[in-house]
N, C-alpha and C positions, 0 to 999 in steps of 0.2 A: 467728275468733270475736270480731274488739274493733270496737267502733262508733266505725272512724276517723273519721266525718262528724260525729260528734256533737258541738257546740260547747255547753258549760256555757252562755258566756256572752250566747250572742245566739239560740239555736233557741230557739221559741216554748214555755215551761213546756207544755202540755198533749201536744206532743212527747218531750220531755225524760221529762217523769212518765211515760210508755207508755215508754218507751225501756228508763229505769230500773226501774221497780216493774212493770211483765210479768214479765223474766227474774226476776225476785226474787223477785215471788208465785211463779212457775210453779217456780223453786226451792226454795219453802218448802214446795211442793205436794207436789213429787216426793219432796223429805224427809221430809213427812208421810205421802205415801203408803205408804212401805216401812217406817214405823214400825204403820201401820195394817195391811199385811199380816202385818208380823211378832206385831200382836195377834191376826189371827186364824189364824196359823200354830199361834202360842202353845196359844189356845182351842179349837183346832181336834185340833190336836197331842196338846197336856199335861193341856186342862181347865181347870177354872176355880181350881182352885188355883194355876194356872201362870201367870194373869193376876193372880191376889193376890198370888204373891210377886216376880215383876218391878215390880209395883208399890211394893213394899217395898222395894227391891234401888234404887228409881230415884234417889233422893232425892241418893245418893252420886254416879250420873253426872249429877245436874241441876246437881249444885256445879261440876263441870267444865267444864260447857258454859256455865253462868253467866259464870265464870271467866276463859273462853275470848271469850264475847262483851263483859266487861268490856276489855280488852285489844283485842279485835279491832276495836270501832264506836268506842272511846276510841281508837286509834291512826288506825285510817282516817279519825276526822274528822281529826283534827291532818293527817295528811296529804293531802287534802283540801283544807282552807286554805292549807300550805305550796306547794302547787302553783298554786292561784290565785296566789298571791303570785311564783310562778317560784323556788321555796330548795328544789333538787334534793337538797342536801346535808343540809338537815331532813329534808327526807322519808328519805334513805334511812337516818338515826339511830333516828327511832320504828319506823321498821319492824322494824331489828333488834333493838330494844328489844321491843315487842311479841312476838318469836318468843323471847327470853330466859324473858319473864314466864313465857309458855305451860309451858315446858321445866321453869321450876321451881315452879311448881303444881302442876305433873304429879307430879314426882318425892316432893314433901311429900304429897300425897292417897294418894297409889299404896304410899308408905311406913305410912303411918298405918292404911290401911286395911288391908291386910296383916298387921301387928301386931296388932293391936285386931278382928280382923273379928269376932270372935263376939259379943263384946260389941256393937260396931255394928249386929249383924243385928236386935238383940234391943231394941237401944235404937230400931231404928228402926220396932217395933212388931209386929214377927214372931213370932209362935205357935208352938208346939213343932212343930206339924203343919207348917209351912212352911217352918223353918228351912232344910232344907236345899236345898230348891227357891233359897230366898231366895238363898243361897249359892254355887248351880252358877251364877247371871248375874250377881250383884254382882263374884265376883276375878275373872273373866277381862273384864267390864265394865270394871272398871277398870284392870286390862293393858293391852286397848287404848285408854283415853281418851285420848291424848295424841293419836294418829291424829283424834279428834272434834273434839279440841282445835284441832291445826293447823289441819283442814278450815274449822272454825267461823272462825274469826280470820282466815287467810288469804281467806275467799272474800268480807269485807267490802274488802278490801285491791283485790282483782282487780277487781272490780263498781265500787268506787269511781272506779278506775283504767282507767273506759270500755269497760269487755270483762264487762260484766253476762251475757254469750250463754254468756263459757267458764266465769264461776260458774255459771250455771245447769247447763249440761252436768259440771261436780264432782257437784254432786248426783243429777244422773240418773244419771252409774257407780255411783253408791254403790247407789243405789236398783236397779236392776238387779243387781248382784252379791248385793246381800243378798237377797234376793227366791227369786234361783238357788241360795243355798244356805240358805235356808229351808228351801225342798223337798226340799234334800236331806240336810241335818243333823237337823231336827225328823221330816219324814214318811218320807221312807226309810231312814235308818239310826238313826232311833229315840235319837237321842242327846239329846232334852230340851231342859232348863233350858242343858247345857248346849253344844249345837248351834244354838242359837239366841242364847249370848252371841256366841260366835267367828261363827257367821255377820254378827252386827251388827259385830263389832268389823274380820272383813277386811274389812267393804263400809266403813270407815271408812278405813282405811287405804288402798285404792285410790283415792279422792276426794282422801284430803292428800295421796298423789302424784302424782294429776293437777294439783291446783295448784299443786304446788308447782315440777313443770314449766315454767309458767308465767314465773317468776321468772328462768329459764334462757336465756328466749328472747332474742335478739338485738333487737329492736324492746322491753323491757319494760326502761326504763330505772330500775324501783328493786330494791334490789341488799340485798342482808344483807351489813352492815359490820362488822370486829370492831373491839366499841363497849366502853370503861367502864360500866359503868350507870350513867347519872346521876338523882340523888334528883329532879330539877325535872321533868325527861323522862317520870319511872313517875308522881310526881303528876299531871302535866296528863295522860296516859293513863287511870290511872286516876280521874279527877274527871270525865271527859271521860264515859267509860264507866261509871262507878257506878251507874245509873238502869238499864241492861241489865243491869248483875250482878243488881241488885235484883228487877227486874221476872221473870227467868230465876228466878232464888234462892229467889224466892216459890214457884214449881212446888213446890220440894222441900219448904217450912214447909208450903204448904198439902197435898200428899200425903200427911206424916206428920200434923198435926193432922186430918186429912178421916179417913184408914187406921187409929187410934188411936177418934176417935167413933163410929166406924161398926163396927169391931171391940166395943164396948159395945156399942151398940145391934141392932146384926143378925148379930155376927159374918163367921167367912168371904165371905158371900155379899155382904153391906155389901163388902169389900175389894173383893171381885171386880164388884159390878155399880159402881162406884166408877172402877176398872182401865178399864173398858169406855167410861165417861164420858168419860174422862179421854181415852184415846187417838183417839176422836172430837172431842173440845174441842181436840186439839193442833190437829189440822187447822183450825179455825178460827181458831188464834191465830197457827197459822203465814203465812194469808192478811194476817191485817193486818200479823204482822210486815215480809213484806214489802211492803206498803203504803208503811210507816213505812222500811222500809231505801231504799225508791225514791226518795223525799225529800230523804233526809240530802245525798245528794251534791251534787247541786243548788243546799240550800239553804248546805251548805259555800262549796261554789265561793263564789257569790253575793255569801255575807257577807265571804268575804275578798277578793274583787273590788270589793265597798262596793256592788250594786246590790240595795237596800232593796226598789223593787218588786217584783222579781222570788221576791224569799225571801215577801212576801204573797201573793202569787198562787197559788207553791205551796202555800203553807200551806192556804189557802180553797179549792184543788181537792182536795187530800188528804181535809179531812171529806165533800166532795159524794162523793165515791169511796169511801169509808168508811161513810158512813151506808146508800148503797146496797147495798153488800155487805153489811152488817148486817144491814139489813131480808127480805133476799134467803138468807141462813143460816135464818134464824126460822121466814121461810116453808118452806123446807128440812125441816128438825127436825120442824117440827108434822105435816107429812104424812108424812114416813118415816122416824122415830125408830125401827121397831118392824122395818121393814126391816133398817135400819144394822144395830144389836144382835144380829142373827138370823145374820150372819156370823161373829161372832164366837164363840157359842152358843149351842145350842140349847135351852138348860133354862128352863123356862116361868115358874117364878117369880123366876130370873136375869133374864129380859127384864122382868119386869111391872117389879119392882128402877127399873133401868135407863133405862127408858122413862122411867117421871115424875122420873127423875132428869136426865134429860138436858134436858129436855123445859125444868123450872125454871131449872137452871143455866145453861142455853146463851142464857138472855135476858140476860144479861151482856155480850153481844157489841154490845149498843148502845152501850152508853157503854166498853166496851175497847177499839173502834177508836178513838175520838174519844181516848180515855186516850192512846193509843199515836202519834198520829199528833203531840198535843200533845209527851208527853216526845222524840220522837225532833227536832222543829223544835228545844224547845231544846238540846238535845245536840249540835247539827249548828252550834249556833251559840256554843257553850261557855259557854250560861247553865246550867251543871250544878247548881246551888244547888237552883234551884228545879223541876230536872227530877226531882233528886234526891228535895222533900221530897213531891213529887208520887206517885212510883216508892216510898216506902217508905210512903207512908199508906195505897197500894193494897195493897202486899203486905204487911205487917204489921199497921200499926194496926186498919184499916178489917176484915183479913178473921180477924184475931183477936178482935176486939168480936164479928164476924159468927157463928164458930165455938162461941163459950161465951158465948153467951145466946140465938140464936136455935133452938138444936134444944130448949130448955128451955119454949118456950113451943109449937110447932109439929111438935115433933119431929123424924124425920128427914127431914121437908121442908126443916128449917131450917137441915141441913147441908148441903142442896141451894142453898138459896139465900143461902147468906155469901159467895158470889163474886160475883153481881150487886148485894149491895148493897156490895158493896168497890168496885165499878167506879163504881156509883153515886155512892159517898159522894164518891169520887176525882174524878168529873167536876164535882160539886158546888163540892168545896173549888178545883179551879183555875178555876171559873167565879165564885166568891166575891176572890180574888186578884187575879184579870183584871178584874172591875168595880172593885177598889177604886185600882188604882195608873191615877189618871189620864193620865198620860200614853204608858200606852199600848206599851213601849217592851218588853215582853219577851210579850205575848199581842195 
């Protein structure tokens, strides 16, 4: 499963980018897809309560995965460069470093949540009536996070490391195993909220042990060393990465302020047609993610090889590839928003909800590809500053302005639409930056 033909430095970019960004989208796909079955297992299963309170319950595993992709695209780039460069011996420091980080984030999240959970459940905007739904997928969710965790981080590591075919196939076991016992924790033995965390959490766990396989093989020369940890190492990892914590980290702000306005304004049903949004929109964002992860490599290699052209090239095929899938979602959406919705439930003013919900929101997807393809070029190329203030104006600034003033004048259209003008405003401000520094040297 590893593309030994593939040469970073001399195969032609529009090769290269199919090479890298297929197996990646088609991974982000497959990931997507078994979170989308598991929505409609959920709905299908539990009802739509079941969908408001995994909604509720998510915010705590988006910190993880956040976490996890801070660590995992902040290591893979570094090691990335170190391999252009030929420093086998770097590389196999961040690695180990990077699966340190993972270990104890895990064990700090997993502690806290634990202790605190009720408080947590309540803080994160759950109703008396949901509580405990909230609660059968939040503990055992985060039991297994650290399985997501490795998965997440390690499968930037393996993809970077010219075998994109065997990350992809991580995520199809996952996807297949959760799937299989969807059907059979949720609908046949009836066990709920929570047959449906343990179903996500072992399709997690068989994914970090097939990667982690990986690492074992005879031909995969980077190796987990026992390492100090050094403070310069977890900096440039995490600086490296800060814009994917971010960009991830924002899921969970914007679920709990979207789950909190919409609990005022519509109640339950607000949650739940919200829930349904949401797990449809992953799947879009999972596509340009990986758009954006097919990139990185490339433009790593590249820049620590010194070949400048090649890091433009891909940059200017990534939006032409971007904008068209963009365009191509929209057209999507507009004709079968009412289809999608209708798998997950069947309750009529749930879909109507939903529909003009998705419908507004999902025009975001214009300027999030162009977002995402931007922050991951500079990330790839350790201009973190500025990937950084890019990645928090989308998810804080921009979609917190968005959140508490726009449903005040339009209502809850306007909850619908503070993630398009977040993406918007984001595309704005780096195209504001990009015209003003003449020479050019980071857009």
């Amino acid at each position: 499963m590893k593309f030994r033909s593939i040469d970073l430095e001399k195969d032609s970019i529009s090769r290269l980018f199919f090479n890298f960004s297929f197996p990646a989208v088609m991974g982000m796909l497959i990931s997507a897809f078994y979170v989308i079955v598991d929505g409609i297992f959920i709905g299908r299963g539990i009802g739509g309560d079941g969908l408001a309170a995994i909604n509720l319950a998510y915010p705590i595993i988006t910190l993880t995965i956040a976490l996890s992709l801070m660590f995992g695209t902040g290591g893979a780039t570094v090691i990335s460069i170190k391999q252009g460069e030929g420093n086998l011996k770097e590389v196999n420091r961040y690695f180990s470093h990077m699966i340190i980080l993972n270990v104890i984030s895990y064990i700090l999240i997993c502690s806290l949540t634990l202790i605190f959970q009720d408080k947590i459940i309540f803080l994160l905007g759950s109703s008396e009536k949901l509580f405990y739904l909230t609660k059968a997928y939040l503990i055992p969710g985060v039991i297994f996070s650290i399985f997501f965790m490795l998965s997440i981080s390690l499968n930037a590591v393996v993809r970077n490391n010219n075998s994109p075919n065997f990350a992809m196939a991580s995520m199809g076991i996952g996807a297949i195993v959760n799937i299989v016992l969807d059907a059979l924790f949720i609908i046949k033995f009836k066990w709920g909220m929570y047959g449906a965390a343990y179903a996500t959490g072992i399709a997690q766990m068989a994914s970090a042990l097939f990667l982690l396989s990986y690492f074992f093989r005879k031909d995969c020369n980077i190796k987990f060393i026992k390492e100090t940890l050094n403070l310069q190492i977890i900096k440039r990892i995490c600086s490296n990465g800060f814009s994917s914590f971010i960009l991830e980290f924002a899921v969970a702000i914007i679920t709990i302020l979207f789950n909190s306005t919409l609990m005022i304004l519509t109640g339950e049903i607000g949650v739940a047609a919200f829930s349904i949004i949401a797990y449809i929109f992953y799947v879009f964002r999972m596509i340009f993610n990986g758009l954006a992860q097919g990139i990185q490599p490339i433009i790593s290699y590249n820049f620590g090889a010194k070949h400048r052209d090649r890091i433009k090239a891909t940059l200017i095929l990534g939006h032409k590839i971007s904008l068209i899938v963009a365009l191509s979602i929209l057209f999507f959406v507009y004709f079968e928003r009412n289809f999608i919705i209708e798998f997950f439930n069947g309750d009529i003013e749930l879909i109507k909800l939903a529909s003009r919900g998705l419908l507004i929101y999902s025009s975001a997807v214009i300027f999030l590809g162009a977002n995402f393809i931007n922050i991951s070029y500079l990330q790839s190329m350790e201009k973190s500053t500025f990937a950084n203030i890019l990645s928090f104006g989308r998810s804080f600034v921009f979609i917190i302005i968005g959140i508490f003033t726009l449903p005040d004048f339009i209502g809850i259209d306007g909850v619908w639409l503070s993630l398009p003008f977040a993406d918007f405003m984001t595309f704005i401000t780096g195209a504001a930056v990009t015209l003003k520094k003449k020479n050019r040297k980071i857009l």
